[in-house]
Short mmCIF file of the C-alpha atoms (twelve columns), coordinates in Angstrom:
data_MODEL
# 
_entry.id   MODEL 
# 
loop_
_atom_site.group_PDB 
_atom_site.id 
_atom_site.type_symbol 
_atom_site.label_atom_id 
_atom_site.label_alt_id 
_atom_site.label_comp_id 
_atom_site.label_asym_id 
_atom_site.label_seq_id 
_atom_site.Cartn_x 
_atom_site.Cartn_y 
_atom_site.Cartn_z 
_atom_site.pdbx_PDB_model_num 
ATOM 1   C CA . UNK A 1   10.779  4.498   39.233  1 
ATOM 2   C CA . UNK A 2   13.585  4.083   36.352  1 
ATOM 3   C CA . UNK A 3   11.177  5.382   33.784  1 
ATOM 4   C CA . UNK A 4   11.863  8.341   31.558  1 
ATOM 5   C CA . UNK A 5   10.060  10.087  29.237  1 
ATOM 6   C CA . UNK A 6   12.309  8.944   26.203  1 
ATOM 7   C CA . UNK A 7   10.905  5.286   26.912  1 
ATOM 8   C CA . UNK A 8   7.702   6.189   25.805  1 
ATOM 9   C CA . UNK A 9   8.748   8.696   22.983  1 
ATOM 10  C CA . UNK A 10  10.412  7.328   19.467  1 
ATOM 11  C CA . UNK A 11  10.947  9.271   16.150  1 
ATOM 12  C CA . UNK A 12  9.412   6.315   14.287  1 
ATOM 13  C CA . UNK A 13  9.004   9.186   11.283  1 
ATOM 14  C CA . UNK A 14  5.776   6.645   10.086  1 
ATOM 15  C CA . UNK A 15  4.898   9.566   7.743   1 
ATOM 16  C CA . UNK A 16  7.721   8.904   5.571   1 
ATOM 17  C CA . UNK A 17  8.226   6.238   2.168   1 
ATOM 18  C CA . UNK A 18  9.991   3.279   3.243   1 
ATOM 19  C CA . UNK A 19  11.941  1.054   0.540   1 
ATOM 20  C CA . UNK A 20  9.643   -1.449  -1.163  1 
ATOM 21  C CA . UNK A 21  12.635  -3.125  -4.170  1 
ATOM 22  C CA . UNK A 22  12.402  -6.295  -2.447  1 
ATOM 23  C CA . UNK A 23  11.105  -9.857  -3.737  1 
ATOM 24  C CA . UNK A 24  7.652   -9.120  -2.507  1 
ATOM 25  C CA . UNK A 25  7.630   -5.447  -3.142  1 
ATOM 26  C CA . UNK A 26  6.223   -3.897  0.306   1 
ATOM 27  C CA . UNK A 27  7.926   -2.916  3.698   1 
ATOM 28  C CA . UNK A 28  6.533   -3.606  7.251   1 
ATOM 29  C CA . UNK A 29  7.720   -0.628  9.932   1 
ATOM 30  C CA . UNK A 30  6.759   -1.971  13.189  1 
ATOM 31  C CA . UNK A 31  7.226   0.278   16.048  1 
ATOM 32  C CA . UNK A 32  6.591   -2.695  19.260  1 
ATOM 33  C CA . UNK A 33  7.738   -3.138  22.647  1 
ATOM 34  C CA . UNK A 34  11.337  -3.688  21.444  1 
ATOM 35  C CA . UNK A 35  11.697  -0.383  19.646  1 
ATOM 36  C CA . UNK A 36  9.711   1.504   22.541  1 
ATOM 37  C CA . UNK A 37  9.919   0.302   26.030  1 
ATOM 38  C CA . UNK A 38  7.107   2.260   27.219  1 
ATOM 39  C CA . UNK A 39  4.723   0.230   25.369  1 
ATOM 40  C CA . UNK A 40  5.428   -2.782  28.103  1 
ATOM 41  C CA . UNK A 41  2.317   -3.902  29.602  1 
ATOM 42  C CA . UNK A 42  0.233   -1.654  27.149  1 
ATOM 43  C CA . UNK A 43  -1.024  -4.125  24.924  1 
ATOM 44  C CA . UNK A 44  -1.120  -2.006  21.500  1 
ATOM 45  C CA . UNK A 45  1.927   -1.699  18.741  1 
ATOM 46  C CA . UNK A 46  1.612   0.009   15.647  1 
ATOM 47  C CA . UNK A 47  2.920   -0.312  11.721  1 
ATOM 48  C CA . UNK A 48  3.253   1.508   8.735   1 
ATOM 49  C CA . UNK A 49  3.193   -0.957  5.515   1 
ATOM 50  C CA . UNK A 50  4.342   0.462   2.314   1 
ATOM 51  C CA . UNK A 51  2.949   -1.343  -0.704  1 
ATOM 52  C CA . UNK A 52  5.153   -0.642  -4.298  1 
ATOM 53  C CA . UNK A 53  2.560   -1.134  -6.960  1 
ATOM 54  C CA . UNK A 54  1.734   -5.290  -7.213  1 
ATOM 55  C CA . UNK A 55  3.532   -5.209  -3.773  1 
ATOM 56  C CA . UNK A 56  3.018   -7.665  -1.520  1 
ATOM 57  C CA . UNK A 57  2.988   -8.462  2.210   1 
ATOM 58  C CA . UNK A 58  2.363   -12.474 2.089   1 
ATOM 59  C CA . UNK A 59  0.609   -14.753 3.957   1 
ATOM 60  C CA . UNK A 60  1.030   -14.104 7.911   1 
ATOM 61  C CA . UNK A 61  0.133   -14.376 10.917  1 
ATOM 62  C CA . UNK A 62  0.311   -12.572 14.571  1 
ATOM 63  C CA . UNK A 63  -0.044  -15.048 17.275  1 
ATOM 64  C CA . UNK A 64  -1.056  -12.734 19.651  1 
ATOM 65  C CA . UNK A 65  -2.410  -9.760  18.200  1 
ATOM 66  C CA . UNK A 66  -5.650  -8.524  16.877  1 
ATOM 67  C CA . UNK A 67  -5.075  -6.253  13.598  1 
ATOM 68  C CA . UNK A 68  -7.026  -2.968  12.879  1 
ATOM 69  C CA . UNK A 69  -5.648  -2.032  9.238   1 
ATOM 70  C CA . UNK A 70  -6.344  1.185   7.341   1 
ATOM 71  C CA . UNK A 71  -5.762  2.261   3.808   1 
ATOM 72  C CA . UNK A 72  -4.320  5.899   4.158   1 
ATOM 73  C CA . UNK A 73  -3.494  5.711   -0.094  1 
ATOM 74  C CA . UNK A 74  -4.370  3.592   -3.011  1 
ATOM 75  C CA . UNK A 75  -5.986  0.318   -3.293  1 
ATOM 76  C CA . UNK A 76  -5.242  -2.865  -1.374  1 
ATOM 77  C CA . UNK A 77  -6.830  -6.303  -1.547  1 
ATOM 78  C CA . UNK A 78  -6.908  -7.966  1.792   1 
ATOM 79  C CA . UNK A 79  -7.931  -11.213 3.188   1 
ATOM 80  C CA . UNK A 80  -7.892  -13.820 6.228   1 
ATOM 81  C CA . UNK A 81  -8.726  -17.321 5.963   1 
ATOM 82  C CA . UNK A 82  -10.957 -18.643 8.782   1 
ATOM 83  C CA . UNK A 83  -9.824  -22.008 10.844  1 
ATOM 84  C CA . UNK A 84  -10.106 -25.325 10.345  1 
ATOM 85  C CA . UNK A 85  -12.302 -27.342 8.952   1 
ATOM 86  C CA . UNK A 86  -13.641 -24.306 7.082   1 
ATOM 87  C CA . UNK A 87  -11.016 -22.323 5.887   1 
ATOM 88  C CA . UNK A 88  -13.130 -19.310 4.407   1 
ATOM 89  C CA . UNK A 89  -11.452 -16.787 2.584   1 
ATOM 90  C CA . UNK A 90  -13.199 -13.332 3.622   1 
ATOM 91  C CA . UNK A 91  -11.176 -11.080 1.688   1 
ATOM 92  C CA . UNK A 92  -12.245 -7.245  0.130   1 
ATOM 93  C CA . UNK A 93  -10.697 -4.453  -1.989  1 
ATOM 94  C CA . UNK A 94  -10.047 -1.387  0.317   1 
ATOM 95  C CA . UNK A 95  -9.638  2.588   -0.608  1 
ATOM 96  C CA . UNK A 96  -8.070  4.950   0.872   1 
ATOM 97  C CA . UNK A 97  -9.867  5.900   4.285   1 
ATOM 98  C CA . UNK A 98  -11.447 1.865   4.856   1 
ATOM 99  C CA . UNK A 99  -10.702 -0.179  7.812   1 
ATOM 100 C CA . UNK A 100 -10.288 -3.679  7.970   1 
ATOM 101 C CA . UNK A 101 -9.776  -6.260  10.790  1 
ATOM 102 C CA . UNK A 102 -7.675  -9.290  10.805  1 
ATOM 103 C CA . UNK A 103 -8.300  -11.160 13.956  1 
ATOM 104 C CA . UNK A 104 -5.824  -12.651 16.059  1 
ATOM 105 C CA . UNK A 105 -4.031  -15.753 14.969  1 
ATOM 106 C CA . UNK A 106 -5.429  -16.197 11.326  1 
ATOM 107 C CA . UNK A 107 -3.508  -16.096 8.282   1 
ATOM 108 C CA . UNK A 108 -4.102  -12.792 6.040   1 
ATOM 109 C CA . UNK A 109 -2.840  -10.862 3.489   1 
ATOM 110 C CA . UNK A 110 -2.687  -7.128  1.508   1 
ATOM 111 C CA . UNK A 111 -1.831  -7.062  -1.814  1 
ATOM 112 C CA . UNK A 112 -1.810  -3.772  -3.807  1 
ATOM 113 C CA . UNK A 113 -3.446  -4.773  -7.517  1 
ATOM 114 C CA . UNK A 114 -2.334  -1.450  -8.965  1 
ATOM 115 C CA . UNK A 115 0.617   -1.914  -11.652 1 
ATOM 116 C CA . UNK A 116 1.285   2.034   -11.797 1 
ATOM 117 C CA . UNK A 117 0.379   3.177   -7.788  1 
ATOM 118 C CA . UNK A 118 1.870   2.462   -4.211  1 
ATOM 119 C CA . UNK A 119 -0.165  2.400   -1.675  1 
ATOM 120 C CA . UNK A 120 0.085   2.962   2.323   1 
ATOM 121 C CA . UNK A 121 -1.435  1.621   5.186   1 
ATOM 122 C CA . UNK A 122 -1.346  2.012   8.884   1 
ATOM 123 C CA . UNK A 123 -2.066  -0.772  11.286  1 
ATOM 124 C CA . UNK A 124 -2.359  -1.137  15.176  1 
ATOM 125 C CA . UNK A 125 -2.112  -4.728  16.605  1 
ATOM 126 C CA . UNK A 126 -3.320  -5.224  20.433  1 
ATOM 127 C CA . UNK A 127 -0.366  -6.840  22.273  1 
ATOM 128 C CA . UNK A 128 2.856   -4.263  22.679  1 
ATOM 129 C CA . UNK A 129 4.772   -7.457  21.416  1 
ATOM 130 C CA . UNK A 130 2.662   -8.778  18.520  1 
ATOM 131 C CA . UNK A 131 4.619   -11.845 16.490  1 
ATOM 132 C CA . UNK A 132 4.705   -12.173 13.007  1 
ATOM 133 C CA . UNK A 133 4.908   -15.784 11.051  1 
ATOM 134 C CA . UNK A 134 5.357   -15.128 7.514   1 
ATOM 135 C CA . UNK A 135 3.947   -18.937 6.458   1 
ATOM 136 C CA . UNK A 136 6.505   -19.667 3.098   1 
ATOM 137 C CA . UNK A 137 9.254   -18.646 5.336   1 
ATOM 138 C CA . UNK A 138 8.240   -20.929 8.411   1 
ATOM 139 C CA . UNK A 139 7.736   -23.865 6.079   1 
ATOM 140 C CA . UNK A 140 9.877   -23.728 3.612   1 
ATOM 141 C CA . UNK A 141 12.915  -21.884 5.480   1 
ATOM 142 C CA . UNK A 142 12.852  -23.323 9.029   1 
ATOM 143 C CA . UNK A 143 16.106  -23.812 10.572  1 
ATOM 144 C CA . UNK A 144 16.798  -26.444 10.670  1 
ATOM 145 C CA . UNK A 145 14.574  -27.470 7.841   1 
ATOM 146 C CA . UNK A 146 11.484  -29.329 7.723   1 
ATOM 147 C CA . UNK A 147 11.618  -32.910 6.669   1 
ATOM 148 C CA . UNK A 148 11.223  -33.263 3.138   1 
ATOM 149 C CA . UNK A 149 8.846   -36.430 3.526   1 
ATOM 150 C CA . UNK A 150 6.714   -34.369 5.820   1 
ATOM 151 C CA . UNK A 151 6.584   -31.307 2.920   1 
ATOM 152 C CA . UNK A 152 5.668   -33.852 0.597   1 
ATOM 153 C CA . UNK A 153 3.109   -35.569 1.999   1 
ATOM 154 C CA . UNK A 154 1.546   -32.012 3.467   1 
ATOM 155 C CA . UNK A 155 1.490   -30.545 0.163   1 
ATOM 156 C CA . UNK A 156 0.769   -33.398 -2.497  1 
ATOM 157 C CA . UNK A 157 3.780   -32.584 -4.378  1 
ATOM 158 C CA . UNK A 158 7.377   -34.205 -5.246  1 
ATOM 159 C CA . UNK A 159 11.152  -33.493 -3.825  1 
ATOM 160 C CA . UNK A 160 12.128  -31.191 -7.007  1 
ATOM 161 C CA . UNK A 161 8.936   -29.199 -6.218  1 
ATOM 162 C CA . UNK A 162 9.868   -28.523 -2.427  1 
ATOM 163 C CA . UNK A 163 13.379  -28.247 -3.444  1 
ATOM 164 C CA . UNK A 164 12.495  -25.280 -5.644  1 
ATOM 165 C CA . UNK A 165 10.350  -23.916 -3.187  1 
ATOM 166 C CA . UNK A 166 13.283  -24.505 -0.107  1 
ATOM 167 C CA . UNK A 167 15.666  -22.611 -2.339  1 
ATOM 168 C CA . UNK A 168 13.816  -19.177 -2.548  1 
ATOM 169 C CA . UNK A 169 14.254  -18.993 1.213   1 
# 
């Protein structure tokens, strides 16, 4: 009864660049439940990912969202790694105009390989409220942080090795 029509409007402006000088060189503009009330209950979100050229968006995962991904320019490698004990890597190059899906819960990836192009994407998630875990940020920049003994052991390697890896995040 409360409901107006700006709760299910916003000037997201998705058609515009977005600022990709960051350490991984891309930029994710969700537009969710939290940004658009009207979405509550709807089950779908939407993004815009700008890619600068090697850009980036890392490892990740939505734990409880489906992801339907589409190139609108340049070239992007993507991927998802199936679960355990298999842990496939079903990954493919994508043009402009291809469609991908990234299914809910698995760990994936875009990387643009061009050194001289950006590239752009457009993705629509099925929950209104979607999660992201970024996976070197969860482990290696909890709060408060993971045991070192545990990051050790999990990934075969010494202290100064996690240390290094602790300190980007």
């Amino acid at each position: 009864m409360n409901a107006s029509a700006d709760d299910f409007f916003k000037a997201a402006m998705l058609d515009k660049p977005r600022d990709t000088n960051n350490k991984v060189g891309s930029n994710v503009t969700l537009v969710n439940v939290l940004q658009l009330p009207g979405l509550n209950t709807l089950g779908i979100s939407i993004a815009r990912l700008d890619y600068a050229p090697l850009g980036l968006n890392p490892p990740h995962t939505h734990p409880r969202a489906t992801e339907i991904f589409t190139v609108l320019e340049g070239t992007l490698y993507v991927g998802f790694v199936t679960s355990n004990p298999d842990n496939r890597l079903l990954s493919k190059v994508l043009n402009k105009d291809d469609v991908f899906v990234f299914p809910e819960g698995l760990i994936h990836f875009q990387f643009n390989p061009n050194p001289h192009k950006p590239a752009v994407a457009i993705a629509a998630l099925s929950s209104q409220n979607p999660g992201v875990i970024t996976i070197a940020n969860a482990v290696f920049g909890s709060n408060p942080p993971i045991s070192d003994d545990i990051l050790m052991k999990a990934f075969q390697v010494d202290k100064k090795i996690i240390d290094l890896l602790q300190a980007q995040f």
